[in-house]
N, C-alpha and C positions, 0 to 999 in steps of 0.2 A: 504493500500500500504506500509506503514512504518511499518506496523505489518509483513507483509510477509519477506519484507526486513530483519529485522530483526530476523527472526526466521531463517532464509537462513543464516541468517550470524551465529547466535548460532551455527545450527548446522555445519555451515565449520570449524569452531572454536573448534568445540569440537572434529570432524574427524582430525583435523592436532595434536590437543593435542594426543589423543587416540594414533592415529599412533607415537608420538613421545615416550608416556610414554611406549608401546609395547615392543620396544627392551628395553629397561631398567627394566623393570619387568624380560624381560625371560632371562637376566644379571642375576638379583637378584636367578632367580628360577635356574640355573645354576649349578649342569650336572639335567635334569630330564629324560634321557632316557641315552643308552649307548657310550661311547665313543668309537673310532677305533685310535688303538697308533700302525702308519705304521712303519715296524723293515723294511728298505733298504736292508738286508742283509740276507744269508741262514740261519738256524738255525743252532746251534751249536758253536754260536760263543758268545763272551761279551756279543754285542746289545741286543741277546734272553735273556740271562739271567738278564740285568740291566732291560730292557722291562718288564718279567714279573716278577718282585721284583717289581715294581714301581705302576706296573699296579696292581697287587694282594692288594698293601697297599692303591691307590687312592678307589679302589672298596668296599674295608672293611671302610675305612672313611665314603664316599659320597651313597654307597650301591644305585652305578649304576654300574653296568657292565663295566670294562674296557678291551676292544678285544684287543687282540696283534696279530696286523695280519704280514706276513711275504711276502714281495714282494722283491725275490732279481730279480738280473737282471742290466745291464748295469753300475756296477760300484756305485749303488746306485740311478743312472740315472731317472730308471724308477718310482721308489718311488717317489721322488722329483717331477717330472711333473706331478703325478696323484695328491698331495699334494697340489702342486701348485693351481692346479686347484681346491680342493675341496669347499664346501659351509663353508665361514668364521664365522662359529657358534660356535667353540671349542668342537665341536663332531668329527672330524679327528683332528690327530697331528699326526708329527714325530719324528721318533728319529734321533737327528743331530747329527753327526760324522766330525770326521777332514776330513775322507774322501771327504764325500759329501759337504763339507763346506769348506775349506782350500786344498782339491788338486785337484779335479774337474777341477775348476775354471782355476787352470794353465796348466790341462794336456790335458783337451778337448778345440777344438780350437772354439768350439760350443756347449754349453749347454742348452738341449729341457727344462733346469727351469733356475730362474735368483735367485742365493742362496741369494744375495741382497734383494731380497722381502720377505721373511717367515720373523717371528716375531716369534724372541727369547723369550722364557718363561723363562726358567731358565738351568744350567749347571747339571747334575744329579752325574757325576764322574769320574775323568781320572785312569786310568787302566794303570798301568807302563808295558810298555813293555819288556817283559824279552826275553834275550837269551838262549836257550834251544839245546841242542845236542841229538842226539841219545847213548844211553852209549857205542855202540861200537867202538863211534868215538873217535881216541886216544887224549883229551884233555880233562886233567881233572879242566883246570880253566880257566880266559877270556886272561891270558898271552899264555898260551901254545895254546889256539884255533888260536889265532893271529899269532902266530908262526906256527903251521899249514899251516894257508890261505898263507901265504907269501912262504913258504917253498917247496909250490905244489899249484901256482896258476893254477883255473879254476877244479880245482878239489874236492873242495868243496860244494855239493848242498844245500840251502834253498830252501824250501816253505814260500810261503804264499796265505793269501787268496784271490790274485788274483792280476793282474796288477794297479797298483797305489793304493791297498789297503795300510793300517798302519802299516804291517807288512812289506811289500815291501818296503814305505817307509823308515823305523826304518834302513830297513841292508842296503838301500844305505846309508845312514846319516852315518852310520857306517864303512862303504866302504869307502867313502870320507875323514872320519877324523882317520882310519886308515890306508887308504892307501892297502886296502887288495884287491882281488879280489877271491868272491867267486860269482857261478853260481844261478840266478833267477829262480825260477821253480813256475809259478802262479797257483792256482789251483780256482776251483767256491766257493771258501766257506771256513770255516777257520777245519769245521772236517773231509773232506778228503783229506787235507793237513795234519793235526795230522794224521789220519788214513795212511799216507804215510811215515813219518819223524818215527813213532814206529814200521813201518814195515822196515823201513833201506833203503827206495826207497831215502829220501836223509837223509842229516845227520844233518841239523840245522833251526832253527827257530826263528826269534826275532819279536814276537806279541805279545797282551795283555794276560796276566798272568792268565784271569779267566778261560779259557777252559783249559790252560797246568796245571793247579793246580791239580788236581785230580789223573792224570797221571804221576808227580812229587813224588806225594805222595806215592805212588807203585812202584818207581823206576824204571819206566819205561822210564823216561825223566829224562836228568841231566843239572840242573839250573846253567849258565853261569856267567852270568851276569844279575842287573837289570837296566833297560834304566832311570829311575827316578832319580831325585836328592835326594832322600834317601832310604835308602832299606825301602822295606816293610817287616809288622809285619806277615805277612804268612812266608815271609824267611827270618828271621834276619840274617842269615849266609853266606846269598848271597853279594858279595860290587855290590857295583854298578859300572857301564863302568867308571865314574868319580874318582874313586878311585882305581879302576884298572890300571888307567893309562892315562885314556882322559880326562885331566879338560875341564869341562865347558860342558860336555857332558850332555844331556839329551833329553830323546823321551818316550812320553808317547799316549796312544789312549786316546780320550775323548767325552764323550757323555753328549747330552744335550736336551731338550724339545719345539721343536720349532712349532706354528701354522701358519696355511695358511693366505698369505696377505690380511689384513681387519679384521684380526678377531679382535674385539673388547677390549679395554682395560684393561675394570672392566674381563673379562673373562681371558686375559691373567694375569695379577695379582691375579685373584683367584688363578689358577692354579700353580702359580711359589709359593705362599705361601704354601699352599696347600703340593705342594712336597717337598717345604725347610723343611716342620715341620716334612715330613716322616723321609727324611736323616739324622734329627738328634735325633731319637728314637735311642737306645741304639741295638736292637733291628736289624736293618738295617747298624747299623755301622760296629756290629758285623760281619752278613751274609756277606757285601761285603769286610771287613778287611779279613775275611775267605779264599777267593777266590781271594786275591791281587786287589782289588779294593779301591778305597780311595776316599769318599763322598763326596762334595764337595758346591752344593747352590748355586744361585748369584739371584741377581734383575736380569732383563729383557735387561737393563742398562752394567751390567757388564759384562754376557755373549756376547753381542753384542759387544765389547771392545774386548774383548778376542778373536773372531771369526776374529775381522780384522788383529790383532795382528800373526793369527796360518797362516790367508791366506798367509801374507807376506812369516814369515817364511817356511813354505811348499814350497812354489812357488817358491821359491830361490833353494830348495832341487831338484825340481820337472823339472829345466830348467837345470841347472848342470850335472845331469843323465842324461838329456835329454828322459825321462819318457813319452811314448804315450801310448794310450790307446790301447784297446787288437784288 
């Protein structure tokens, strides 16, 4: 009878152990099959390109597979609630954006995810948003575009990629601390909005710097202004809005690696190591210096600090416009 007891009891003892050390091994073994890193947005924009830079160099590291899948749609919306939901094993992540993280929050009066719950990995790079003209537009600098908007209010169009996107954001912030009024034109996606701004459909744009670079470079786009507090080393020749003439001015996009609610610690700390050692490969600094981007890191810790810090700020931007969704 005490023998039976006994072995009953070993083996529960050993079923609660087994099951405990289980997730802590597949911690340890950690990526063993492929990961899916959801881009919120259409292609063509930063997020694709930060995406698959990140993802190309987690895959060559750990030589598991990193998919970059692309689910736009609703403002980022829809990506977030299918995230939300996925299974907390560090095989989904997504890519966080000031968007979906910092203007969401203020501009839908109901969000189908709670940006509160995802778990920050780590900060990947904020991308200075520049201001960008069509060259036939007559300003050749950010005084004379200013001079412009004031001189022929409502007669100046922007694009961007889409209602409450960071580009829409950047030229309110910009409207408000100069006082200008130029016209909103949203489009789905940040490249048939450049596909429209170099066809002359409007005449300006102030978004992240990595899609308009290439187009810059061909003089097909003429660099305004940069939204950062320092220029970047793609345009040393550009000032920034702050030295242009607006102290204290600055707007940048920023993206970052965030996992679905639960996922595990030891997982989220691989991963934030893991990327911080990519970002500062000589390598990766270069590519995104290249294309006005500028690397950046953080613990799990710091990004989350910073996320609350952007919601504020946004939100103030995003009530003052009085900013709704599409």
């Amino acid at each position: 009878m005490h023998s039976s007891r006994w072995v009953r009891g070993t083996v529960m003892a050993a079923a609660v152990a087994s099951c405990s050390i289980a997730p802590a091994l597949a911690q340890q073994d950690y990526p063993n099959k492929p990961i899916v890193l959801v881009v919120p947005f259409a292609p063509g924009g930063s997020s694709e390109f930060l995406s698959r830079l990140i993802g190309a160099k987690l895959t060559e590291a750990w030589k598991q597979q990193v998919v970059v899948e692309s689910r736009p749609g609703g403002a980022g919306n829809i990506a977030m609630e299918a995230v939300e939901r996925a299974k907390p094993d560090g095989y989904t992540l997504i890519l966080g954006h000031v968007g979906t993280l910092a203007v969401n929050p203020a501009m839908f009066p109901k969000l189908p995810y709670d940006p509160n719950k995802f778990i920050p990995v780590t900060m990947i790079a904020t991308v200075p948003s520049l201001l960008v003209v069509n060259p036939n537009v007559p300003a050749k600098d950010f005084k004379e575009f200013i001079a412009l908007a004031k001189a022929k209010p409502g007669t100046v169009y922007y694009g961007s990629a889409g209602n409450g996107s960071s580009g829409h954001l950047a030229m309110e912030y910009l409207k408000q601390s100069a006082h200008i009024d130029v016209v909103h034109v949203p489009y789905k996606g940040t490249g048939p909005m450049i596909t429209d701004l170099l066809g002359g459909q409007t005449q300006a744009t102030f978004t992240g710097a990595t899609p308009l670079m290439p187009h810059i470079k061909q003089g097909k786009l003429r660099p305004i202004a940069v939204g950062s507090a320092k220029r970047i080393a793609a345009l040393p020749d550009v000032p920034t809005v702050a030295e242009a003439g607006i102290a204290g001015f600055e707007t940048s996009q920023w993206y970052g690696i965030l996992a679905p609610p639960g996922t595990p610690d030891a997982i989220v700390r691989k991963l934030a190591a893991e990327i911080n050692r990519i970002l500062k490969t000589p390598e990766v600094i270069e590519r995104l210096a290249s294309d006005g981007s500028i690397p950046q890191g953080s613990t799990p810790e710091e990004f989350a600090k910073f996320i609350a810090a952007e919601k504020k700020r946004w939100g103030a931007v995003v009530k003052t416009a009085n900013i709704k969704p599409e």
